[in-house]
C-alpha positions, 0 to 999 in steps of 0.5 A: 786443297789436299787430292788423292786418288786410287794411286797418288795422293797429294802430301803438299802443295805441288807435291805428289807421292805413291800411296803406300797401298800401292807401293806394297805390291809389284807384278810378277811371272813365275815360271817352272822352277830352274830344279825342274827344267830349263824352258821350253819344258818338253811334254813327252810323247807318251807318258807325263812331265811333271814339274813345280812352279815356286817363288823365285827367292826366298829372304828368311829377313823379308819374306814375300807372298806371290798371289797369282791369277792368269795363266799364259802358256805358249807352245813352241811346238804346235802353236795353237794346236796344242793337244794335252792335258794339264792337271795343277795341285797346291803341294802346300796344302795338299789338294787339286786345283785342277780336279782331274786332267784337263786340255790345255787349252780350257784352262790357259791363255795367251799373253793378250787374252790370259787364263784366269782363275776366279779365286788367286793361287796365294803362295805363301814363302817356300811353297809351290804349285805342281803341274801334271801335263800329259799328251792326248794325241801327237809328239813331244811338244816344247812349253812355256809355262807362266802365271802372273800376279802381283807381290807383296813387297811392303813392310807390313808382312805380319798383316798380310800373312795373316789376311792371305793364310786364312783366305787360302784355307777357307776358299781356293780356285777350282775346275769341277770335272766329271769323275773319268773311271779310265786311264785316259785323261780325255772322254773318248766317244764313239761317233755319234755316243753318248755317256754318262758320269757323275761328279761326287762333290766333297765336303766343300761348298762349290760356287760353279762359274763359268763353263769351259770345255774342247774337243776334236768335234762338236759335242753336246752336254747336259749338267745336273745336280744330283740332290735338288735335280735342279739342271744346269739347262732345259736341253744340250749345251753344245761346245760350239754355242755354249762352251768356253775356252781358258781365255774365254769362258762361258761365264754364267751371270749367276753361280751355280751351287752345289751342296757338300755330299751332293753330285753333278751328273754331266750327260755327254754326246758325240755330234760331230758324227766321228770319234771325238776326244773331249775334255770338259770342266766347270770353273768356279770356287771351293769354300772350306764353310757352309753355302751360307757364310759364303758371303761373310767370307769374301767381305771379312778375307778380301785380298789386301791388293783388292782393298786399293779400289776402295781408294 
């Protein structure tokens, strides 16, 4: 009798080998680009550091593609309080993935509990991804910067070209945020304040999946859809009950949608009875199709690597 399993398949009596599904991929840390800086990169007191993550060769005769979902990032400096912004953009296809500036900390984890991103970064050979960090408060601080996956190494390129570009410019990770009409990358309140800003969804359908926000203080927020009024809560969710971090977001157990042309309106108040830096955000995925076809979409574009939990 012939066993098999997800990982190894039996090819004789005895004998064991590799499935070659599993064979085709490696993991993988990618890191700032050596052009860039050598690590730790330094996050300047004032002003911003902007740097590029890309892949870390490039074989015209065997070209690979990286597909990367958790983000790990140390700081050498302040340990677990670090204090600044990160802003992340896909420079091949020119758009955020990160909305606007968000605190580190809602976005990134540590090695044992990593940040993720719900839809992988796919970078496809010679591309990048650019990284905008910026201080909220404090010195200079020394980062080490990561996001990992896994690479395709196999022989089948042609294949998996085609799965992975197509996926990459209908659907793409994002971090939903209020719309901030100031030069400060944080909601800076007043003790006790409360303020109001909306949201202008694009063209794109978002599916809204997890909650993630940090602040000096405790703060409460309220979240609506602009077009159907439909709230996110029948009250405040505040930071400290119902926000999650990078490692650990507050996931939703359904998503919630927002139409293209439609807005969110977040409703942010202060409680923690002092001026409050506050930086919030919703996580989830932008699809380039109508609300409808999203379901098609994940079954007809699924990630090669996914297709191993089928064996």
């Amino acid at each position: 009798m012939i066993l098999t399993n997800r990982y190894v398949t039996q090819v004789a009596p005895g004998k064991f080998a590799i499935r070659k599904e599993c064979d085709d991929w490696k993991p993988t840390f990618l890191t700032i680009a050596p052009s860039d800086q050598v690590l730790p990169a330094v996050v300047p007191a004032t002003g911003s550091y902007t740097f590029n993550v890309s892949q870390p060769q490039f074989d015209s005769s065997r070209p690979t593609w990286v597909i990367l979902n958790q983000l790990i990032l140390v700081d050498a400096t302040d340990g677990a309080s670090s204090v600044f912004t990160v802003q992340m953009q896909d420079n091949g296809h020119n758009r955020n993935i990160v909305r606007a500036p968000l605190h580190v900390k809602a976005v990134f984890g540590s090695a044992q509990t990593p940040g993720f991103i719900y839809e992988p970064l796919i970078l496809s050979p010679n591309s990048s991804l650019r990284c905008i960090t910026k201080k909220i408060s404090g010195g200079a601080v020394n980062i080490y910067p990561y996001w990992c996956g896994y690479e395709y190494v196999g022989s089948d390129i042609e294949r998996v070209r085609r799965i992975l570009t197509e996926r990459q410019e209908v659907v793409w990770g994002y971090w939903m945020t209020p719309d901030i009409d100031t030069a400060g990358t944080t909601i800076s309140l007043a003790a006790n304040a409360t303020v109001e800003y909306i949201t202008q969804n694009s063209s794109h359908s978002f599916q809204g999946l997890s909650l993630v926000g940090k602040g000096t203080g405790n703060f409460s927020v309220e979240i609506m859809e602009g077009r159907t009024r439909r709230a996110l809560s029948n009250g405040s969710i505040t930071l400290n009950n119902a926000l999650g971090t990078g490692n650990y977001p507050h996931k939703f157990d359904a998503p919630f949608l927002i139409q293209p042309g439609a807005s969110i309106k977040w409703k942010i108040k202060d409680l923690s009875g002092s001026s409050n830096n506050i930086s919030v955000g919703m996580q989830g995925k932008l699809f380039n199709a109508p609300m409808k076809n999203i379901p098609q979409i994940e079954r007809d574009l699924m990630i090669p690597a996914d297709m191993l939990r089928v064996f």
